[in-house]
C-alpha positions as CSV (number, residue, x, y, z in Angstrom):
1,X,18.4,27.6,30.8
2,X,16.6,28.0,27.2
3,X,17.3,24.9,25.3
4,X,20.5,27.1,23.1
5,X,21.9,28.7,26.2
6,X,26.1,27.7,26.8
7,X,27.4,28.3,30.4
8,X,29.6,31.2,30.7
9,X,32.3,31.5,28.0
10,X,31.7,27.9,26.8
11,X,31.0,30.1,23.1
12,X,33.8,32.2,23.1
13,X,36.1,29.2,24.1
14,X,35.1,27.8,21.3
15,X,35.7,30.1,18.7
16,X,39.1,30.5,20.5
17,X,39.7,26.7,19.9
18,X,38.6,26.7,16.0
19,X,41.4,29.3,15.9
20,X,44.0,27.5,17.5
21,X,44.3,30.0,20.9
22,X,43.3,27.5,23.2
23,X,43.0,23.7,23.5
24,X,39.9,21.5,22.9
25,X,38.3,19.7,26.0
26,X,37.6,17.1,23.4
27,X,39.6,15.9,19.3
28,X,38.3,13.2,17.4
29,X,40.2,12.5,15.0
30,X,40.1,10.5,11.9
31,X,36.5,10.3,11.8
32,X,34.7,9.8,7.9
33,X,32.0,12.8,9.1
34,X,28.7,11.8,7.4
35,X,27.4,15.5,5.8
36,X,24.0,15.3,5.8
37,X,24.1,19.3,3.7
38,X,25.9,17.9,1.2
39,X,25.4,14.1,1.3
40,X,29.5,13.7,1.2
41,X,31.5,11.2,3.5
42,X,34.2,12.9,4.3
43,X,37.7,12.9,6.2
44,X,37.9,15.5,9.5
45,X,39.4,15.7,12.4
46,X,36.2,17.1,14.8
47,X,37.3,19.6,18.0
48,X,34.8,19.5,21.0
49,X,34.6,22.6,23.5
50,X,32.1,21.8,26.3
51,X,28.8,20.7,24.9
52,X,29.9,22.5,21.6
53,X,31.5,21.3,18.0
54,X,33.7,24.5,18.0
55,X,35.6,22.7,14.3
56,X,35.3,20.6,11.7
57,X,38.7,20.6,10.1
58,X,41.2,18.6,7.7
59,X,42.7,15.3,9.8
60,X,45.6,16.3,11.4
61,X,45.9,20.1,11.0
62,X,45.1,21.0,15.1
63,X,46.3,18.7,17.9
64,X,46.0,20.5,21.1
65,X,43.3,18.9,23.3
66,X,42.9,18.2,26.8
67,X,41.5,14.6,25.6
68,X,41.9,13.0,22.1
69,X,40.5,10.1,20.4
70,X,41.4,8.4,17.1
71,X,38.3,6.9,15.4
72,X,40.0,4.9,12.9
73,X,38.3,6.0,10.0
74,X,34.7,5.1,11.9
75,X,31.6,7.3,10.4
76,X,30.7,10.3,12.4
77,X,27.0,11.0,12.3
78,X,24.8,13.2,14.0
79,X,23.0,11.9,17.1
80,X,19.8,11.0,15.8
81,X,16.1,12.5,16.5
82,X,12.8,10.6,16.7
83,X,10.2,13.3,15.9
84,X,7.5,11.7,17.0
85,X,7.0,9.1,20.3
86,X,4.6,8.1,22.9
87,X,7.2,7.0,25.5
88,X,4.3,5.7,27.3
89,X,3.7,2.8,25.1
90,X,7.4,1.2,26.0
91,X,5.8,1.0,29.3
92,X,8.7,2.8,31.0
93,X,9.3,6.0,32.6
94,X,11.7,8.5,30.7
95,X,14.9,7.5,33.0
96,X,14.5,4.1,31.4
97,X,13.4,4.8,28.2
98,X,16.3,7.0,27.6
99,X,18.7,3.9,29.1
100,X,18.2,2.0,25.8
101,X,17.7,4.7,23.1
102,X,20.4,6.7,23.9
103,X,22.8,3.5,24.2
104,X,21.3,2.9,20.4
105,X,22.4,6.6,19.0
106,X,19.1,8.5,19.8
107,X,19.9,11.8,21.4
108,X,16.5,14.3,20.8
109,X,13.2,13.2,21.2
110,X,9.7,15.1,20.5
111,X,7.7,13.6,23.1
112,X,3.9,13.8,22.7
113,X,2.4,13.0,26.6
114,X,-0.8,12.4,25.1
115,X,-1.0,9.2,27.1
116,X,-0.1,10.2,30.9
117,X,-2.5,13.1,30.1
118,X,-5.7,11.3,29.1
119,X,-5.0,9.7,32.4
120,X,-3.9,13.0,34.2
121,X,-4.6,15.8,32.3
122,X,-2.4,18.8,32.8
123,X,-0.4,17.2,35.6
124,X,0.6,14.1,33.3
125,X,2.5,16.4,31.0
126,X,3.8,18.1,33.7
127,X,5.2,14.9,35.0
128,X,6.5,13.8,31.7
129,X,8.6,17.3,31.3
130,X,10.0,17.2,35.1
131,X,10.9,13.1,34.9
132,X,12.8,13.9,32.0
133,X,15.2,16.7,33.6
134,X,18.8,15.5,33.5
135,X,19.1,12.6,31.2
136,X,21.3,12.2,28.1
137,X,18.3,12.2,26.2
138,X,16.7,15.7,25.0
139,X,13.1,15.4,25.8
140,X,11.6,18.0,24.0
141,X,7.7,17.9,24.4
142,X,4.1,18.9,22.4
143,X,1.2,19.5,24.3
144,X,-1.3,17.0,23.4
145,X,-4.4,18.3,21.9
146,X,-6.8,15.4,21.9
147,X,-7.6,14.8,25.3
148,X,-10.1,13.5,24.6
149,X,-9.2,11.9,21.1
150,X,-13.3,12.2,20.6
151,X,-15.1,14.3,22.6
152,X,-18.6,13.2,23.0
153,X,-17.5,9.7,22.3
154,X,-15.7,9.1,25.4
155,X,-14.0,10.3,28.2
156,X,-10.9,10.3,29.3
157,X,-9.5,11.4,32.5
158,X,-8.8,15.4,31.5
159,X,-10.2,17.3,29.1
160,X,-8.0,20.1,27.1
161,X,-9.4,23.3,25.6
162,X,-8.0,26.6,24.2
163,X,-7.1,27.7,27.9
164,X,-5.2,24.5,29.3
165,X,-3.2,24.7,25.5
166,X,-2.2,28.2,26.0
167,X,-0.9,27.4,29.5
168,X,1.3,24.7,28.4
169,X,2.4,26.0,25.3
170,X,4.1,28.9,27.2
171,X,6.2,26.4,28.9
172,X,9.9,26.4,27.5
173,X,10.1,23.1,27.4
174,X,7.1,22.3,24.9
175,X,8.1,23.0,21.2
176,X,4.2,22.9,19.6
177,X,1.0,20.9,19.5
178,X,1.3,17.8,19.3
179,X,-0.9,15.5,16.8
180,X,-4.4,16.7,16.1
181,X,-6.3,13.7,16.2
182,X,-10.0,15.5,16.0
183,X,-10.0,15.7,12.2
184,X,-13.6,15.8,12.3
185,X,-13.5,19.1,14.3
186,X,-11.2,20.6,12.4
187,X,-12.7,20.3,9.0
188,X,-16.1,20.9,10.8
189,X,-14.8,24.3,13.0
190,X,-15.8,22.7,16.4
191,X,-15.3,25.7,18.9
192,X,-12.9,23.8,21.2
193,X,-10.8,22.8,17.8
194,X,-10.7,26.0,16.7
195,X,-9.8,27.2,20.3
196,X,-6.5,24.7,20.5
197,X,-5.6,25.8,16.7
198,X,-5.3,29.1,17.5
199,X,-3.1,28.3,21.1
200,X,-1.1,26.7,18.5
201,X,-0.9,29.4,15.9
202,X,-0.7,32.3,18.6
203,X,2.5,30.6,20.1
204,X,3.9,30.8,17.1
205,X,4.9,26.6,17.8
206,X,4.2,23.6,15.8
207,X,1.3,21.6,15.0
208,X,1.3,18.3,14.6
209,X,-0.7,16.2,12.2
210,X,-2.8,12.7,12.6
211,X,-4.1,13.1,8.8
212,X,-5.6,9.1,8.9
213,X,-7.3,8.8,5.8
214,X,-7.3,12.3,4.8
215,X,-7.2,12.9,0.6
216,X,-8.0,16.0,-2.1
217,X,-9.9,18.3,-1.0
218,X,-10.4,17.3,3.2
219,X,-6.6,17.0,3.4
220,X,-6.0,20.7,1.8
221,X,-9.0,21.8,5.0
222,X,-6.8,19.9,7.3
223,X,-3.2,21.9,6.3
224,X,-5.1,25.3,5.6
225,X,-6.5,25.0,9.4
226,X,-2.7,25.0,10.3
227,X,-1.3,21.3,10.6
228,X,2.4,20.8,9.1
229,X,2.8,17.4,9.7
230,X,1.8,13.6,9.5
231,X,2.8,10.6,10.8
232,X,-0.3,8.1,9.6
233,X,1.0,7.2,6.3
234,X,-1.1,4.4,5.1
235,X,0.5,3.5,1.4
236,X,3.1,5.3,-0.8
237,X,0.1,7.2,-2.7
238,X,-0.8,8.7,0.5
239,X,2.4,9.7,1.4
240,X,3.2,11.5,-2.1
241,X,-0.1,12.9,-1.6
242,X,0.6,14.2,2.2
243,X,4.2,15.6,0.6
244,X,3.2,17.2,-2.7
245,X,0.6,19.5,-0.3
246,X,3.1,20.6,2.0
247,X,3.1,18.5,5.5
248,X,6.5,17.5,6.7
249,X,6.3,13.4,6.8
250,X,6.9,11.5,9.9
251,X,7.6,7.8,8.6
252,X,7.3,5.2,11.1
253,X,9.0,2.1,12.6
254,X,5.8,0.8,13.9
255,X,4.1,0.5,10.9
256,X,6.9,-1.7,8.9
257,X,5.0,-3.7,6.3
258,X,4.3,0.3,4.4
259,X,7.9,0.4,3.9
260,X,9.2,-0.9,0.7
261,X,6.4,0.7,-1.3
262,X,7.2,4.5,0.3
263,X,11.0,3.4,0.0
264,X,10.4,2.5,-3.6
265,X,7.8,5.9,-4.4
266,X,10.1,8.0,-2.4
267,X,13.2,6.7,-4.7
268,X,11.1,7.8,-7.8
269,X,11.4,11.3,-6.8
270,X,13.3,14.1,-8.4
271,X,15.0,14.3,-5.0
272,X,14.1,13.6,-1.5
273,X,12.8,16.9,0.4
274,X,14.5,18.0,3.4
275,X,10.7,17.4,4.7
276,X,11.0,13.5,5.3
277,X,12.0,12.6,8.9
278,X,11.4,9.8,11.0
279,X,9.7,8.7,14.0
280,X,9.1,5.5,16.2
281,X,5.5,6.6,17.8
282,X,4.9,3.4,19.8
283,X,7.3,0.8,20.3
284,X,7.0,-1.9,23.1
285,X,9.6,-2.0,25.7
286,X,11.1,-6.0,24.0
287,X,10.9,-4.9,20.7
288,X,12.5,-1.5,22.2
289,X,15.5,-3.7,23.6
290,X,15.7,-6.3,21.2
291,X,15.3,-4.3,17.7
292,X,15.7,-0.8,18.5
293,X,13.5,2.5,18.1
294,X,15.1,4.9,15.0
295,X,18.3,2.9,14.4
296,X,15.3,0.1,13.8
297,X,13.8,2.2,11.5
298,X,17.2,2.8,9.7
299,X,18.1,-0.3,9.2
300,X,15.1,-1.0,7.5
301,X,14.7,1.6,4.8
302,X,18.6,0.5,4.0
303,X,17.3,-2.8,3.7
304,X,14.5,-1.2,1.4
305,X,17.0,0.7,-0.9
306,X,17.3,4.1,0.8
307,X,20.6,4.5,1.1
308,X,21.9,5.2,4.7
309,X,23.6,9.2,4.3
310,X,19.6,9.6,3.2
311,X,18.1,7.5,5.6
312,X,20.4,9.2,8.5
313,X,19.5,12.9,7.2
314,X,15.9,12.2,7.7
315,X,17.0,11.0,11.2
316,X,19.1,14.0,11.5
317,X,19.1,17.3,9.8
318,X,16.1,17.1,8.3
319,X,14.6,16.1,11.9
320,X,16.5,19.3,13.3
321,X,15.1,21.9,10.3
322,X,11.4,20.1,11.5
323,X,11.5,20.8,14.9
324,X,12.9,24.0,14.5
325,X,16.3,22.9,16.3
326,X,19.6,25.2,14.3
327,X,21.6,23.5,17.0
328,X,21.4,20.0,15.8
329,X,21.4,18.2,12.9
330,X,24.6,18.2,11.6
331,X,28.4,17.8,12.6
332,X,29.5,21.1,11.9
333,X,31.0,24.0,14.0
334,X,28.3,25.8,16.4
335,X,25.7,23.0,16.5
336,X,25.9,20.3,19.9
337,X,27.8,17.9,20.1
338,X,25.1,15.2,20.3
339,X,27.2,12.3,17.9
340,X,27.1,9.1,17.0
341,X,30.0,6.7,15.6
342,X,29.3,3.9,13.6
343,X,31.5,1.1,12.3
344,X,29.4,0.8,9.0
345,X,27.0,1.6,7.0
346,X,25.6,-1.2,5.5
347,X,23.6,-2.0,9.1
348,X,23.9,0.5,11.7
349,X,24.9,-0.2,14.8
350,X,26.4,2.6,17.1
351,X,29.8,1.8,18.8
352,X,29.7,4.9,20.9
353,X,27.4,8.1,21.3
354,X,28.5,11.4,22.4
355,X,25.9,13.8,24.2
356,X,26.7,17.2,24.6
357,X,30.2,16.4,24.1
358,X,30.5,13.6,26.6
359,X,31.0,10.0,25.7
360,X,27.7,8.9,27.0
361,X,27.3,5.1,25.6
362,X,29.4,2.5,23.9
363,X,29.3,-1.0,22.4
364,X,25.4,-0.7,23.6
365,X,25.5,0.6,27.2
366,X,25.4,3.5,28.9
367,X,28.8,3.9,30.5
368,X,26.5,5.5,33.5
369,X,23.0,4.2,35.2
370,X,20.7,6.6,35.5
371,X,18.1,7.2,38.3
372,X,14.8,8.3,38.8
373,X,14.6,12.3,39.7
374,X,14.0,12.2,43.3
375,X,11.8,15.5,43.8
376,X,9.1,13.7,41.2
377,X,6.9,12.0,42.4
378,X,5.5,9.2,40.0
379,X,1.6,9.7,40.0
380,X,0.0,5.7,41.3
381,X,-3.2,4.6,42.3
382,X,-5.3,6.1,39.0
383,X,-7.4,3.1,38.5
384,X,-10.6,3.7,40.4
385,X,-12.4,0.9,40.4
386,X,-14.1,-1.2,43.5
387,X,-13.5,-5.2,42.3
388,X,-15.6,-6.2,39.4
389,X,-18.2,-9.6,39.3
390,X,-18.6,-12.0,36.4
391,X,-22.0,-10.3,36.0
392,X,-20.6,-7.1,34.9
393,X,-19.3,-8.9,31.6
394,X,-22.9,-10.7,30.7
395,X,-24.3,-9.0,27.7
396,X,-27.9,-8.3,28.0
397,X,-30.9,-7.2,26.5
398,X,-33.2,-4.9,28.3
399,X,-36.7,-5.8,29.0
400,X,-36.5,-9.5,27.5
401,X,-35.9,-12.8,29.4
402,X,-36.2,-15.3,26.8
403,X,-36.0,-14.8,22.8
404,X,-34.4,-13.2,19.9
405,X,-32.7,-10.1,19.8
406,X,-31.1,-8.7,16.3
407,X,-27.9,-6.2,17.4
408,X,-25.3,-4.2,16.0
409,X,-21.5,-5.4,16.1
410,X,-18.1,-4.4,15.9
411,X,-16.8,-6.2,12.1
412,X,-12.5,-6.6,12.2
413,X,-9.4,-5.3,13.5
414,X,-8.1,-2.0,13.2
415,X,-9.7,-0.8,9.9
416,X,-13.9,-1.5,11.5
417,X,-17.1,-2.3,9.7
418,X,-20.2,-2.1,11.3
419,X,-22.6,-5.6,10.7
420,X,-25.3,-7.1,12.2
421,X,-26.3,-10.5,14.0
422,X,-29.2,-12.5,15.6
423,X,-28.7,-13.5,19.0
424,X,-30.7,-15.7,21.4
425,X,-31.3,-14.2,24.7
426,X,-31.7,-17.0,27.6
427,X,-32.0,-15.5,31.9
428,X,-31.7,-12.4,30.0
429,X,-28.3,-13.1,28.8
430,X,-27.0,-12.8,25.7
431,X,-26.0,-16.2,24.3
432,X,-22.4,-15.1,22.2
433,X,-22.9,-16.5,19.0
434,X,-20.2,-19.0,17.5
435,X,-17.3,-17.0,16.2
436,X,-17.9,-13.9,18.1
437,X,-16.1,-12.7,21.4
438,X,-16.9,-9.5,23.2
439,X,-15.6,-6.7,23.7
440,X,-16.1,-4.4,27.3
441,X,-14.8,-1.2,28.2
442,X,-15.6,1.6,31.7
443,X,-14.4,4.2,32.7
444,X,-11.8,4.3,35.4
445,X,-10.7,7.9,35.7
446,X,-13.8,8.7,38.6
447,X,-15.4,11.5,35.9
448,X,-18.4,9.9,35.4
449,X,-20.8,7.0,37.2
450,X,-18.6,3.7,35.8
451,X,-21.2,1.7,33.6
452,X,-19.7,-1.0,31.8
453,X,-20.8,-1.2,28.0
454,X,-20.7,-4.1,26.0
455,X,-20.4,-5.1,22.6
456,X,-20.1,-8.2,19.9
457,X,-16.3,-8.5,18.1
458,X,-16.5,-10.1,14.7
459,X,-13.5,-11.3,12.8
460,X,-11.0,-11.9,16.1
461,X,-12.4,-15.7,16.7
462,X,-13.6,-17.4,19.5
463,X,-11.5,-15.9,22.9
464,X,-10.3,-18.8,25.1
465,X,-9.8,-16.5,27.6
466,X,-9.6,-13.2,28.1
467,X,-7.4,-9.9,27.7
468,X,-7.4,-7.3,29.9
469,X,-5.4,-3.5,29.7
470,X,-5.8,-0.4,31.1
471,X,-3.4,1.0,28.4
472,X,-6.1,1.3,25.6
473,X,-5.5,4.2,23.2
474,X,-6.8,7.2,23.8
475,X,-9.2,7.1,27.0
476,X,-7.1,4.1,28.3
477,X,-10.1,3.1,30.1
478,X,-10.7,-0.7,31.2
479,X,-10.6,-2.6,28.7
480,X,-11.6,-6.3,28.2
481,X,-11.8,-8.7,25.2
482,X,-13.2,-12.3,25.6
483,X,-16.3,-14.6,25.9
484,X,-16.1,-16.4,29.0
485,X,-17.4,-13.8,31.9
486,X,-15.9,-15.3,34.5
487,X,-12.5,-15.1,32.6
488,X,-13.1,-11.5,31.6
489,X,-13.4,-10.5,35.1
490,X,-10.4,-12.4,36.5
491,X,-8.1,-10.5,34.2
492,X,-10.0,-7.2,34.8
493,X,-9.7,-7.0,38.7
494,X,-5.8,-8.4,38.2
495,X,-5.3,-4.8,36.8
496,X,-7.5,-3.1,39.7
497,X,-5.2,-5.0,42.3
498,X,-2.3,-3.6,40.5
499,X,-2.7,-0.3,39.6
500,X,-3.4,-0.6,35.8
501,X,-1.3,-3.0,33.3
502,X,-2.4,-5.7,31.1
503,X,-3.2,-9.4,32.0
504,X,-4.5,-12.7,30.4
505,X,-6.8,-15.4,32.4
506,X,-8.3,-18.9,31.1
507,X,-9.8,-21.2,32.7
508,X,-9.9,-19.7,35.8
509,X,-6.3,-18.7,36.2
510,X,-4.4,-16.2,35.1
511,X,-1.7,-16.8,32.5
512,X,0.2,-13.5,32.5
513,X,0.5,-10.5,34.6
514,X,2.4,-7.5,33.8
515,X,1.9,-4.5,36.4
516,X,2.1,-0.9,35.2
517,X,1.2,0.6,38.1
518,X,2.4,4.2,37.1
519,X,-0.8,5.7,35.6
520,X,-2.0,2.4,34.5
521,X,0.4,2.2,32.1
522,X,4.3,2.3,33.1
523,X,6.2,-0.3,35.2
524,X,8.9,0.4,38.1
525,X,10.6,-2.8,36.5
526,X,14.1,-2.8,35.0
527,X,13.9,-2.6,31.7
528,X,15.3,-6.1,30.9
529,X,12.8,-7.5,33.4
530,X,10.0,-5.6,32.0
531,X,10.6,-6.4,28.6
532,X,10.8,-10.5,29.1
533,X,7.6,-10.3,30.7
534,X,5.9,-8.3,28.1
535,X,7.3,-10.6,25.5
536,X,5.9,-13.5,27.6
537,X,2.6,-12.4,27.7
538,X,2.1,-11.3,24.4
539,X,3.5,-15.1,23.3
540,X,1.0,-16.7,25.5
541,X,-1.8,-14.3,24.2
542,X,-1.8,-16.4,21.1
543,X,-3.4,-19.2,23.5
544,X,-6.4,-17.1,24.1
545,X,-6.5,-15.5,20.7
546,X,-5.9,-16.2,17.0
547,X,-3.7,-13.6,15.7
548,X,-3.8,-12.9,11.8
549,X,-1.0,-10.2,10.8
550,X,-1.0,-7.5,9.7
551,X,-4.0,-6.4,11.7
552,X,-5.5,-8.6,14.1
553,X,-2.3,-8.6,16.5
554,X,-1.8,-8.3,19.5
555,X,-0.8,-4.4,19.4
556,X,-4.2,-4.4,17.8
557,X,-5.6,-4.7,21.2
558,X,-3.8,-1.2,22.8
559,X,-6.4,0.6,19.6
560,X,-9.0,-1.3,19.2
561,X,-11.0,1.7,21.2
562,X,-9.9,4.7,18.8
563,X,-13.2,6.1,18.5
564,X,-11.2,9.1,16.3
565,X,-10.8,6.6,13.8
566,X,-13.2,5.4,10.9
567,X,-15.7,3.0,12.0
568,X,-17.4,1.5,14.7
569,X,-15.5,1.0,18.6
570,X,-16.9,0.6,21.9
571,X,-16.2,3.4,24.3
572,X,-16.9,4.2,28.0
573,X,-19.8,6.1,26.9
574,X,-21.2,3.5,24.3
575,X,-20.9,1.9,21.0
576,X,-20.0,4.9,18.7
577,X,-19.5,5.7,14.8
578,X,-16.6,7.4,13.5
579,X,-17.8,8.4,10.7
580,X,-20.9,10.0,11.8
581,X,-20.0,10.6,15.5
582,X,-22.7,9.4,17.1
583,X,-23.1,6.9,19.8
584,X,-25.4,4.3,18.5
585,X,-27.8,1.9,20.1
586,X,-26.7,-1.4,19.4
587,X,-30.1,-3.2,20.1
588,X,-32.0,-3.1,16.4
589,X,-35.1,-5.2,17.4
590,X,-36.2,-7.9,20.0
591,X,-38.7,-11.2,20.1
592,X,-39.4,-12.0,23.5
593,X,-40.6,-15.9,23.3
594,X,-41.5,-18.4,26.2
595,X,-39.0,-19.8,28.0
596,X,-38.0,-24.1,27.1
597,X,-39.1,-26.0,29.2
């Protein structure tokens, strides 16, 4: 079925019903209908035929239904739509994802795969479209065009041209490209950029943004090569900027301290463009549980000063218009009856949710469980990797045994400075200098011989401990952070055991575990299970490390790898430059002396 295909008369019923010839499967009635066209709250009665609204008419003027319900003057909004996630990062397949978010008032989701296929390649979107067949949950999909994120600076398990795009964008079920993370390419006309761009263009889909950074006359490149959107807003000047030149804005729950200052720009407008909608991107599975993914989001720009019929139209209508979608978006005759009711509007919190005219969820909970598909098969075992020894996390220095060496180092969290330091070399080893930890990342996708590469972390501390994750945005190759070797590969052959996951070690003995043995990076847990355990690592993390919001966090430690990003990171391939993209030699000079007695 197309994703606006009825079954057989389910149309014409309708109409039949908005005239009064036949009965509704489905009245609400006194509902306040929240109209995100006209920003009114308003009193209707709502008539539901199938998965269709077939009226929205005056309380009280139709009555014959095969099922009514009076919502007692509750509001009546749209079921709302996240426009941009990585389901992957809530560490759960879709079956469980859509468990909680659906339960929450989330009924369309524009999934971007771009995890499972780093890892996969074109089978991991594959997966991610067939797993997600049959839930309440719309999953529509983009095809992920940066795998890798950075080619040249590292490698992933797949990598996606012009030919594997064009494939996958034929699919029904994928609505565009999803975020172009190679701005570099772009704005430099790499072939292989130019190649996915025009898959994009040709299919006549969307293409998503990742505009990080981008200003005046680079951001203008960036939309004239295509792009429409952007999600990675980084003040309320850059999101005015990003809107004023035409790219539909994505603004995210994951990124919370940015949001009174683009609540308070946005507010300064003449009037809020249909071209503001929201999106969760990566949200962990406690937070997922214990917060919320978009109703999050909502609540917060209402705390902000946005008030909620604007908030909920980004989340709604505006959403629907983005992705293309004339069948949601608003409650209104002809569109599906994906709804939502809410008790108020002051903090949203939804007391039931309709999906395609079925009462799906309510007070919270799904009134169903759902189940894994049976005929997909979850992909395991993608962590190639013979047991690691404490040797394979001692920095060295080649050709010196005892002496100096002066090196190049990673400088901060997130936003990266490159900076310099002298070491002393002792057996060949470097000795980690006080304040510095390391960080040590290989391959584990089998596409290339697996050399660990090293490098020196400044501004995270002194590591008691170490970290370990195999879910390390966008290669999610093994990565480790820490300064005790024999820590470091504790926690790294905990994940190898496993199948992928993250892990924490000091001392000798591991402090937290949590398996994610799907791809290296979802869990076969419940989701309440998985969830505490997550939350229990990432508490006892602050043992091993010092965490200093709003950067050097924990989540910090799923990106600090981004080689697409400004900057220096460490890579499977090597210690690499954003800016310049170039993998750079981090030994600067040597002094080989004689060895103390």
């Amino acid at each position: 079925m197309t994703p606006y295909s009825l079954s057989a008369g389910e149309r014409q019923r309708a109409v039949q019903a908005a005239l009064g010839q036949t009965p509704y499967d489905l009245l609400l009635t006194n509902a306040a209908v929240i109209d995100m066209a006209t920003g009114e709250i308003r009193p209707a009665d709502v008539g539901i035929v199938g998965s269709l609204i077939a009226s929205v008419h005056p309380c009280g003027t139709a009555a014959e239904a095969a099922e009514t319900q009076d919502l007692a003057g509750a509001y009546l909004s749209p079921g709302l739509i996240d426009t941009h996630v990585h389901l992957e990062s809530s560490h759960l397949p879709p079956e469980r994802y859509a468990e909680i978010v659906v339960a929450q008032g989330t009924t369309t989701v524009f999934w971007d795969p771009h995890e499972l296929a780093n890892v996969l390649g074109v089978a991991g979107v594959r997966y991610a479209i067939d797993a997600s067949r049959g839930l309440p949950l719309r999953v529509i999909c983009a095809v992920p065009s940066s795998v890798p994120s950075t080619p040249g600076l590292e490698m992933s398990g797949a990598d996606f041209g012009g030919q594997e795009m064009a494939t996958m964008l034929a699919w029904p079920e994928v609505a565009g490209v999803a975020e172009v993370m190679d701005m570099h390419g772009v704005l430099n006309g790499s072939e292989r950029m130019l190649e996915i761009l025009n898959a994009g263009l040709d299919s006549g889909k969307l293409i998503e943004g990742h505009a990080r950074g981008l200003s005046s006359a680079q951001l203008q490149a960036y939309l004239a090569a295509g792009v429409t959107s952007d999600h990675e807003l980084t003040s309320a000047a850059d999101a005015l900027e990003k809107l004023r030149a035409g790219l539909t804005l994505e603004i995210r729950g994951s990124h919370p301290y940015l949001l009174p200052e683009i609540v308070a720009a946005l507010l300064t407008l003449p009037h809020l463009s249909s071209q503001i909608t929201l999106c969760t991107d990566d949200v962990p599975p406690d937070i997922l549980l214990e917060k919320g993914g978009v109703i999050a989001l909502l609540n917060l720009l209402i705390e902000q000063g946005l008030p909620a019929t604007d908030a909920l139209r980004m989340a709604t209508l505006n959403a629907a218009i983005r992705l293309q979608r004339n069948d949601l978006g608003l409650v209104a005759a002809g569109r599906t009856a994906d709804l939502v009711v809410f008790d108020s509007l002051s903090r949203l919190q939804a007391r039931a949710v309709y999906v395609a005219g079925k009462l799906t969820a309510r007070r919270h909970k799904l009134l169903a469980p759902l189940g894994a598909n049976p005929a997909v098969k979850a992909p395991r075992d993608t962590l190639r990797l013979p047991p690691l020894a404490a040797a394979d996390f001692a920095p060295k220095v080649p050709g010196i045994r005892h002496g100096q060496a002066r090196l190049r180092n990673i400088k901060g969290a997130r936003f990266t400075q490159w900076s310099e330091v002298t070491v002393e070399v002792r057996e060949g080893e470097v000795q980690v200098p006080p304040g510095f930890s390391l960080i040590w990342v290989q391959h584990r996708h089998g596409r290339h011989p697996a050399k660990p590469q090293l490098a020196l972390l400044e501004g995270w501390g002194e590591l008691r401990g170490a970290i370990a994750t195999s879910y390390s945005h966008d290669s999610h190759n093994l990565v480790v952070l820490g300064r005790d070797a024999a820590d470091m590969a504790l926690a790294a052959n905990a994940l190898i055991a496993s199948g992928g996951g993250m892990a924490l070690s000091q001392r000798g003995a591991l402090l937290a575990q949590v398996a994610m043995p799907i791809a290296g990076m979802l869990s076969d847990l419940p989701a309440a299970e998985l969830a505490q355990q997550f939350k229990n690592l990432r508490e006892l993390s602050a043992q091993v490390a010092d965490w200093e919001p709003p950067y050097r966090v924990f989540k910090a430690i799923e990106g600090t790898c981004l080689a697409c990003n400004a900057g220096p990171h460490l890579t499977d391939l090597g210690l690499t430059d954003g800016a310049t993209r170039q993998i750079v030699e981090p030994l600067i000079a040597c002094w080989e002396t004689p060895a103390q007695p």
